[in-house]
C-alpha positions, 0 to 999 in steps of 0.5 A: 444508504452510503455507498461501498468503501470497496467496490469489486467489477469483473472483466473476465478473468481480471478482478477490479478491487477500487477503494472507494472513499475519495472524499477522504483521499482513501485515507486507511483507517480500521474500518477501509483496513478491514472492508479492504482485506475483505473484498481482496480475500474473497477475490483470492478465493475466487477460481475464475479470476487470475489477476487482480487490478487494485486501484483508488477512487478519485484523484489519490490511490491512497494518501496515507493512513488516517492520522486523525484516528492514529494520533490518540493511540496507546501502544497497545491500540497502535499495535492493533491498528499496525496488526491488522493493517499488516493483515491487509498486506498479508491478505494481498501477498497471500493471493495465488492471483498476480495483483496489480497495482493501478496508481492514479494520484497519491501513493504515501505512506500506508499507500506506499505500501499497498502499492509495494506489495502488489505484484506489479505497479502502473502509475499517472504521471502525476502520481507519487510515491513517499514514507513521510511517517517520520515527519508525524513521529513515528517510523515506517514499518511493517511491508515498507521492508519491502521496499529494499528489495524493490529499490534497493537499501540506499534509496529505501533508507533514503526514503523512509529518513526523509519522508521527501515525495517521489514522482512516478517517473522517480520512481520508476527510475528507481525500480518500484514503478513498473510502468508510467501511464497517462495522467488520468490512464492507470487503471486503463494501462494496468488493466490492458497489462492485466488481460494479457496475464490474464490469457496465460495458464492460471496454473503457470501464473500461480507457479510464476508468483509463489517463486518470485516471492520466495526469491525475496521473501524469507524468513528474515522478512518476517522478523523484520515486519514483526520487529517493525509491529513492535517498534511502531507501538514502542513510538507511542510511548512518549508523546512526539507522535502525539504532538507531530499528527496534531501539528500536521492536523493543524498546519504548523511546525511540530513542537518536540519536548 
């Protein structure tokens, strides 16, 4: 039998969400987008626990979104597979419970932003942070608007024209990295951050949380992540996302019409 795609562990208070399917560097596909989603809104309703670690198996945290199931897409499947990695996000900003992020490798494109919407990010060393959508023809959206907040409108822009990676200690420079761990030690360095949440009042971490949020997420927030469901199903009108992924798949240059 194969084992879980997500794993869940307790350590009193603190809840320990892994992604598990390192094989395949947790790419995110519909079927870990959906497992995911799952394991996190059962551990948001769980009264016992006040913080959430969320961390991959293996050497990435997550590598991307799976590109192998992305490049066929119509509009339509696009905007489906955007929808409800949407949901996912939403699943996780939606917790009255504080979320940490424990970055142990990789951390691109969709992982970029599971990690953006986290509520606090502890990152390897050799950990590292992008937007390459632009480079397999289509444009970062949905929570990736999270990122002006987090560092910024020049370096957000930055990031999502280039697709260039970032380190961790880039990124922490930046703003987005809250805390730079040993290579090999995140998920032990969040989980230390964690229990020292974890033995404040529940009740004044939730009140803590639902401020910070209503301090950068509005209603123009929304429309932005509305406005990029739209877009990203638009990208799949003509052929370059096709024509980028296969080129990314098979290790050459993309040939643009």
């Amino acid at each position: 039998m194969n084992e879980a795609s997500v794993l869940f562990q307790r350590s009193g208070r603190v809840g320990v969400v892994t992604l598990n399917q390192p094989a395949r560097l947790n790419l995110m596909g519909s079927q870990l987008i959906h497992d995911a989603a799952l394991m996190l809104a059962e551990a948001g309703v769980d009264d016992s626990l006040s913080v959430v670690v969320l961390t991959g198996a293996g050497r990435a945290f997550v590598a991307g979104a799976d590109v192998r199931e992305m490049r066929d897409f119509t509009p339509e499947e696009a905007r489906v597979f955007i929808t409800h990695l949407h949901g996912l996000f939403a699943t996780i900003r939606g917790l009255d419970k504080i979320v940490i992020a424990a970055v142990n490798g990789p951390a691109l494109g969709a992982g970029c932003e599971l990690a953006a919407v986290c509520d606090l990010r502890v990152a390897a060393e050799n950990a590292t942070f992008g937007m390459p959508e632009v480079r397999v023809g289509i444009p970062s959206v949905i929570e990736a608007a999270l990122l002006v907040p987090l560092i910024g409108l020049s370096r957000a822009a930055e990031w999502v024209y280039t697709g260039e990676v970032v380190t961790a200690s880039e990124a922490k420079a930046a703003g987005f990295v809250n805390r730079v761990a040993p290579t090999g030690a995140a998920l032990e360095v969040a989980l230390a951050l964690a229990q020292q949440l974890a033995s404040y009042s529940r009740e004044a971490l939730r009140l803590q949380k639902a401020l910070v949020r209503r301090w950068y997420f509005d209603d123009s927030m929304d429309r932005a992540i509305k406005l990029g469901i739209d877009s990203f199903a638009a990208a799949y009108r003509g052929p370059d996302p096709r024509e980028a992924m296969s080129a990314f798949l098979e290790k050459r240059e993309p040939r643009f019409q």
